[in-house]
C-alpha positions in Angstrom: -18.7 -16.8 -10.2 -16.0 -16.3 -13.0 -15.6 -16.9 -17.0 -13.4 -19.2 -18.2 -10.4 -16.3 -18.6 -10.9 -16.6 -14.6 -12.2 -12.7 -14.1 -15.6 -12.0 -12.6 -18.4 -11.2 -15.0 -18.9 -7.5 -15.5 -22.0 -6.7 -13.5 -23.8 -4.1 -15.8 -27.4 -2.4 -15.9 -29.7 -2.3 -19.1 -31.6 0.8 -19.7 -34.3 2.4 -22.4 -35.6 0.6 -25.1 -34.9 0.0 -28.7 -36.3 -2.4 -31.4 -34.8 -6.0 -30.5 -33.8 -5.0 -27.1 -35.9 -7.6 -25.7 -33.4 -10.4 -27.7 -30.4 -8.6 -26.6 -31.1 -8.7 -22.8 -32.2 -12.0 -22.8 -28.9 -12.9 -24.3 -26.8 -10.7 -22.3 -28.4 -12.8 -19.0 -27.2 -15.8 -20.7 -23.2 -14.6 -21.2 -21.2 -15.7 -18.9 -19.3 -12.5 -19.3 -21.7 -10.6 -18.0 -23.6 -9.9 -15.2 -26.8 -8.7 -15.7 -28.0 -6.8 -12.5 -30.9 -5.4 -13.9 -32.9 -3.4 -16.6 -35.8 -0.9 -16.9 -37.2 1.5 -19.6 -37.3 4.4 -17.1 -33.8 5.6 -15.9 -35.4 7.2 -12.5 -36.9 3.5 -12.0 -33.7 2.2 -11.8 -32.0 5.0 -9.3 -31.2 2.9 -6.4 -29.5 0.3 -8.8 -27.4 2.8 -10.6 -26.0 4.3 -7.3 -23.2 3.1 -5.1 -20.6 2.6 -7.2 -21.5 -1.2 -7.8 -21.4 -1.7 -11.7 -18.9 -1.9 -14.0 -21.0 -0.5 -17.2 -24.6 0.7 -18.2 -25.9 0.2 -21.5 -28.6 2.8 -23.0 -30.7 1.9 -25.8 -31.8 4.3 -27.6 -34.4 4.8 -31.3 -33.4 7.4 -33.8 -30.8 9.8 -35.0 -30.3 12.0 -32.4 -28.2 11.7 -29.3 -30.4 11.0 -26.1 -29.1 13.7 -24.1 -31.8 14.4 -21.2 -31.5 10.3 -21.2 -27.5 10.5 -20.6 -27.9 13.4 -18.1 -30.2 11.4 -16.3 -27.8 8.5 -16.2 -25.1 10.6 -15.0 -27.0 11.8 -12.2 -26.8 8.4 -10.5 -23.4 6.8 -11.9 -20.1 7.8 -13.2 -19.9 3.9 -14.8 -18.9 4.2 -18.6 -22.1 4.0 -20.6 -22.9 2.3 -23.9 -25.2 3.5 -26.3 -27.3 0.8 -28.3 -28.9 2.5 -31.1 -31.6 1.1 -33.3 -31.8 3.8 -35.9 -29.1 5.3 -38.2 -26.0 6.5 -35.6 -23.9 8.4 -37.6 -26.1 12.1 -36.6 -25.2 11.4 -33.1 -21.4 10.2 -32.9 -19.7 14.0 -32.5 -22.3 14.8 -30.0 -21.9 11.4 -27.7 -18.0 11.8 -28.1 -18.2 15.3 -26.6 -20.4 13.9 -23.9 -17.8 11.3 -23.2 -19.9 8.5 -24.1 -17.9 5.1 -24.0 -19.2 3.5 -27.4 -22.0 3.7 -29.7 -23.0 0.7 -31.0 -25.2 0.1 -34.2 -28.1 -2.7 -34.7 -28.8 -5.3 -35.2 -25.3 -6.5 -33.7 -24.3 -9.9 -32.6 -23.8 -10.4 -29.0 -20.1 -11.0 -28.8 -19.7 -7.5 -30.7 -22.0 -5.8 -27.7 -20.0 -7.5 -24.9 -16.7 -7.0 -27.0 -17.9 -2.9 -26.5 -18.5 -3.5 -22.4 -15.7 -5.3 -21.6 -13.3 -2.8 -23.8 -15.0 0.4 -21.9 -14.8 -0.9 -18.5 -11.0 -1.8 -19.6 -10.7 2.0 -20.7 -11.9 3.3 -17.4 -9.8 0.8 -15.0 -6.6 2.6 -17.3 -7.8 5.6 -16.3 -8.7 5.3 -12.5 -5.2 3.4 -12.6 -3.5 6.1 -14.4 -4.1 8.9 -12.0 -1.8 11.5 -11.1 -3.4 11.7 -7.9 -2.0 9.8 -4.9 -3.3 11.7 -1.6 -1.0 11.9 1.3 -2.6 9.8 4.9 -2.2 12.2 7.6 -2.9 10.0 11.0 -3.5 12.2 14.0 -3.0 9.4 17.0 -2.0 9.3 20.9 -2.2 6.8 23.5 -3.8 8.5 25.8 -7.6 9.3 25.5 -8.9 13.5 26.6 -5.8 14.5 25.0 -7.4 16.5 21.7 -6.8 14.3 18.5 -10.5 14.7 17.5 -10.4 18.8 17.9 -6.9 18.3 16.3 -8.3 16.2 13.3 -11.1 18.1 12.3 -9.5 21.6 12.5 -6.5 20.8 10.4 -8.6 18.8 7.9 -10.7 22.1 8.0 -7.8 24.4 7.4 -6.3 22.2 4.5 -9.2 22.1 2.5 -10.5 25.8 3.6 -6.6 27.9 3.5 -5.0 25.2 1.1 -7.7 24.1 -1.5 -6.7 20.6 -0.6 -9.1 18.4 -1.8 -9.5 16.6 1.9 -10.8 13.6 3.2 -11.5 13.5 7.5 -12.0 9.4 8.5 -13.2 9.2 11.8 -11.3 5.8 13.0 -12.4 6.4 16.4 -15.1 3.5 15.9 -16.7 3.4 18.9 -17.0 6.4 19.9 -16.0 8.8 17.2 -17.1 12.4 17.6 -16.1 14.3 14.2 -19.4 14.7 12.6 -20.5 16.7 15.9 -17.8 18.7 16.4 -18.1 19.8 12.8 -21.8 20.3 13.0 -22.6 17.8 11.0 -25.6 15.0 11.2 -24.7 12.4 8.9 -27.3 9.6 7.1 -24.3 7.5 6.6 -21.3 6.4 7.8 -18.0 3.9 7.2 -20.1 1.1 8.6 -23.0 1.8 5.4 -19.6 2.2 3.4 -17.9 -1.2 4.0 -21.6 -3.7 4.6 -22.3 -2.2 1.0 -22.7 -4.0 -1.6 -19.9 -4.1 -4.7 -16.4 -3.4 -5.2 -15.5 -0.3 -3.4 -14.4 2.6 -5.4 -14.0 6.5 -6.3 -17.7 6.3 -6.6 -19.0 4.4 -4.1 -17.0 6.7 -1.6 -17.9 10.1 -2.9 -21.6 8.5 -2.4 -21.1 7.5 1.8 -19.4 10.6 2.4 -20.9 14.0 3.8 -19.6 17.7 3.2 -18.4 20.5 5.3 -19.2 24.0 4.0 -15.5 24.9 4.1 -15.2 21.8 1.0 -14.1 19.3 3.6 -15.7 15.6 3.0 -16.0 13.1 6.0 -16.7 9.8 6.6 -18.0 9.8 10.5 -17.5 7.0 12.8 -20.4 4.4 12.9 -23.7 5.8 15.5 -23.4 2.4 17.3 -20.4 1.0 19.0 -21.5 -2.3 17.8 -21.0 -2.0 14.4 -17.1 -1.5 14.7 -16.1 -4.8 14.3 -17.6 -5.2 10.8 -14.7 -2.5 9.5 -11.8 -4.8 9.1 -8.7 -4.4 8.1 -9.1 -5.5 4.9 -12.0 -3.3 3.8 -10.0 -0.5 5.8 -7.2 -0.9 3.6 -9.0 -1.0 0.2 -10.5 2.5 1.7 -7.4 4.0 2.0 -6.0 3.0 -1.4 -9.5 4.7 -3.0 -9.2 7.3 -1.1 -5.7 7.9 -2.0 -6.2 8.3 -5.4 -9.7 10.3 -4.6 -8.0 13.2 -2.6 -5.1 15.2 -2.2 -5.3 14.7 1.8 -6.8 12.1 4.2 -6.8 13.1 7.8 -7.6 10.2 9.8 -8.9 10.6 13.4 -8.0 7.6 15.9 -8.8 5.9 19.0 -6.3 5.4 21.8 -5.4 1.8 21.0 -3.3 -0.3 18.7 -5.4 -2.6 17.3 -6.4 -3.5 14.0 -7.5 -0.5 12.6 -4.8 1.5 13.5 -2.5 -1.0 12.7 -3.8 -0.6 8.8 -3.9 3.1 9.5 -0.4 2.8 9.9 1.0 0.3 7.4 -0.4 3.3 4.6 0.4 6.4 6.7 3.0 8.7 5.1 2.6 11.0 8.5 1.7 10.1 12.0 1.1 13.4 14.8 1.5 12.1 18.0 -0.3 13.9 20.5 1.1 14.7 23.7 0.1 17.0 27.2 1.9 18.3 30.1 1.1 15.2 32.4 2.8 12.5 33.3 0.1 9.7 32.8 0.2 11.1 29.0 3.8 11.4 28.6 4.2 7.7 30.1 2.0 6.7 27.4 3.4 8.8 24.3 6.9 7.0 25.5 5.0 3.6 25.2 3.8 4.3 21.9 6.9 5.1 20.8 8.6 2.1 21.4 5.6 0.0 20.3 6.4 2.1 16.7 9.7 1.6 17.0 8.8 -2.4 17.6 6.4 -1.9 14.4 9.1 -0.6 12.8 7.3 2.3 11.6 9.9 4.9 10.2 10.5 7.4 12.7 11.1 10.4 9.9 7.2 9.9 9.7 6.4 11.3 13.3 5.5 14.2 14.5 5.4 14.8 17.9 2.8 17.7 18.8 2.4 19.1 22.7 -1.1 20.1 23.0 -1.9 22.4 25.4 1.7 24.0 25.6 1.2 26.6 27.7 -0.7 25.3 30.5 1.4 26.1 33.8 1.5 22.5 35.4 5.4 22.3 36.4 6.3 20.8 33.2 8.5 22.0 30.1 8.9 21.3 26.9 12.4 20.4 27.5 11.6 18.1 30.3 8.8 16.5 27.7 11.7 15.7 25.3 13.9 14.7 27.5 11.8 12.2 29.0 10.6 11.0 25.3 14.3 11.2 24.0 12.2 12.8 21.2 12.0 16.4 19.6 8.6 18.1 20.4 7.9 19.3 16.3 5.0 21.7 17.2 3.1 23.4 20.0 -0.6 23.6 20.1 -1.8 26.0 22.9 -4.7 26.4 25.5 -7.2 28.3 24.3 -10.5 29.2 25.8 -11.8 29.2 22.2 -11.5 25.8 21.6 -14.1 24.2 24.1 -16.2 27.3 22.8 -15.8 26.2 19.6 -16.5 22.3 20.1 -20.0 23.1 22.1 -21.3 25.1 18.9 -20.2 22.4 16.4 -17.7 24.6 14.9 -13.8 24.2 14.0 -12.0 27.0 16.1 -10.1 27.3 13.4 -12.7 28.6 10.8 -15.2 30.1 13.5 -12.1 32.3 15.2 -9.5 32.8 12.9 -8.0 35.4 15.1 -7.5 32.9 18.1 -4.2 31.7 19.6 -5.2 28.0 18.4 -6.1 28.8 15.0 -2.7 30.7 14.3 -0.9 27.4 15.9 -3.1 25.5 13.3 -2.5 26.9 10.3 1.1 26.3 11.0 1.2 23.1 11.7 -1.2 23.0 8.2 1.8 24.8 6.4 4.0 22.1 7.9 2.0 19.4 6.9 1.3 20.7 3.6 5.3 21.8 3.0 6.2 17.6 3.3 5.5 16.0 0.3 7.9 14.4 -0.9 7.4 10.9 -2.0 7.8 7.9 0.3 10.1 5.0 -0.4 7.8 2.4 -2.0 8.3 -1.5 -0.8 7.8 -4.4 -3.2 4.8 -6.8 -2.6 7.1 -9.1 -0.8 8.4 -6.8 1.3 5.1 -5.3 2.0 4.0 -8.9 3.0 6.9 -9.5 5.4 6.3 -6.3 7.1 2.6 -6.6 7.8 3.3 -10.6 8.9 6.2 -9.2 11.7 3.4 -6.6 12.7 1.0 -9.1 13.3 3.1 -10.6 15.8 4.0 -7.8 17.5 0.3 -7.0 17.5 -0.4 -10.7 19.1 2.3 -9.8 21.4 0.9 -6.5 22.3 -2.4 -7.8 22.9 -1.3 -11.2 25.1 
């Protein structure tokens, strides 16, 4: 459905009561502009349809003088959506008070319709300014390898750990590991929800909706686990992947995302909005055979190779092997070292990050270095016009097809 300007109808909530409210709502379902998802006198009535980060506006009505604020805190409880205030009675006792509160209008009756929807439309036009205008834009940190057992979910979870716990990052851990993702557990975590509830919601995704599908970590670290069944990985696409990332961005300061051992779909998103990829290798030669695959399949991706990190997990395991003989056989500089430690798999089987739980240990130390690292990068990535950005993704999906014929 659309209005005549072509946009879709702003999908809004009506709640409390006022005299002529009844005329107002039954015009409000009749405007095109609108979209009139509900309405109820009782806010806590109406809590499942003001959560999730679905509408665009509420509108509070409201008798009397004074400003309704147990009403508006109530409202707030449930949604962050810009809320207009109908008001029945004189207004002018409560304008100061409902600016302070943030309120997006206050609107006198009797009023005529188009006046009320002029209000909506110009709050929800506020807001989208000043989602749009935010300083924030969150680096993707994608921690990847082609080789499964290698450590990218113990890696994951205790550097998103470390930057929100050591840095104050506000950080984001996506488990992209679809299948068979393990985050939530190794963090000690048993999530309600996960992406899968995220992306078969209903509505636009946003800010929101996110903050309302992710769950927290005591150090301040939020997570969005991997779905319980394998089944339901199909139903996060690419698209809705990519939308999440570009909420997310502008959400957090970090986004850690946790992948499985494969280049498909996913990963290929993951990529196309990754500012820097840690690719995981070990002291084996099945592992090294495959870190020199991926690296050609990036370089056949063209993903910028000033973007990779190349980190040697368990460095010090005697096995024959040296880092030197690693980078020689990669033709690629090992960045970091990551070493055995009995503390890890101690760690992991009490649902723990190593690095929080043992600060002290070997690991940890290695951790919050590569943190610094990670954190010490920030400088700004070249950005591509849309048309660029097209061509790019369209020569990726044939290399893809390629990849998987």
């Amino acid at each position: 459905m659309t209005t005549e300007s072509g946009g879709a109808p702003l999908r809004i909530y009506v709640t409390g009561s006022c005299e002529g409210l009844f005329e107002i709502v039954e015009a409000l379902r009749d405007h095109e502009g609108v979209e009139l998802v509900g309405t109820t006198e009782q806010i806590a009535e109406a809590a499942s349809a003001l959560t999730g980060g679905h509408l665009d506006a509420v509108v509070h009505a409201t008798r009397g003088s004074e400003f309704p604020a147990g009403e508006y805190a109530a409202l707030r409880e449930y949604t962050r959506a810009p809320v207009i205030l109908l008001c029945s009675g004189d207004c002018s006792g409560m304008l100061e008070e409902a600016l302070e509160a943030e309120v997006a209008d206050v609107v006198p009756l009797p009023q005529l319709t188009e006046n009320i929807v002029f209000s909506i439309r110009k709050a929800c036009q506020a807001e989208r300014r000043s989602t749009s205008g935010s300083s924030r834009v969150g680096r993707v940190v994608t921690v990847f390898s082609p080789k499964g057992g290698i450590g990218k979910t113990v890696v994951s979870t205790n550097l998103a750990s470390t930057l929100a716990k050591h840095h104050k990052e506000r950080t984001l851990l996506l488990d992209l590991d679809l299948q068979f993702g393990d985050a939530a557990i190794m963090l000690g975590l048993e999530p309600d929800k996960t992406i899968y509830d995220l992306v078969v919601a209903p509505g636009e995704l946003d800010s929101e909706k996110l903050a309302g599908y992710t769950c927290a970590h005591p150090c301040g670290l939020d997570v969005l686990p991997a779905p319980i069944r394998p089944e339901d990985a199909e139903l996060v696409t690419e698209g809705k992947l990519a939308r999440l990332l570009e909420v997310a961005r502008a959400s957090y300061d970090m986004i850690v995302v946790d992948t499985s051992p494969f280049f498909h779909g996913p990963m290929l998103a993951t990529l196309d909005r990754t500012d820097l990829l840690l690719l995981l290798c070990g002291l084996d030669i099945p592992t090294i055979k495959n870190v020199r695959l991926g690296l050609q399949t990036l370089e056949l991706l063209s993903f910028p190779s000033e973007r990779v990190r190349i980190i040697l997990n368990r460095a010090n395991t005697n096995v024959g092997l040296k880092r030197s003989e690693v980078e020689d056989t990669l033709r690629a500089k090992v960045h970091a070292e990551l070493p055995s430690d009995r503390a890890v798999p101690m760690a992991v089987n009490r649902g723990k990050p190593v690095a929080l739980a043992e600060p002290g240990a070997d690991f940890s130390r290695a951790m919050r270095e590569l943190a610094d690292a990670v954190v010490g990068k920030k400088a700004g990535r070249a950005q591509k016009s849309p048309r660029e950005k097209q061509k790019a993704r369209a020569e990726r999906q044939s290399i893809f097809a390629r990849i998987r014929s």
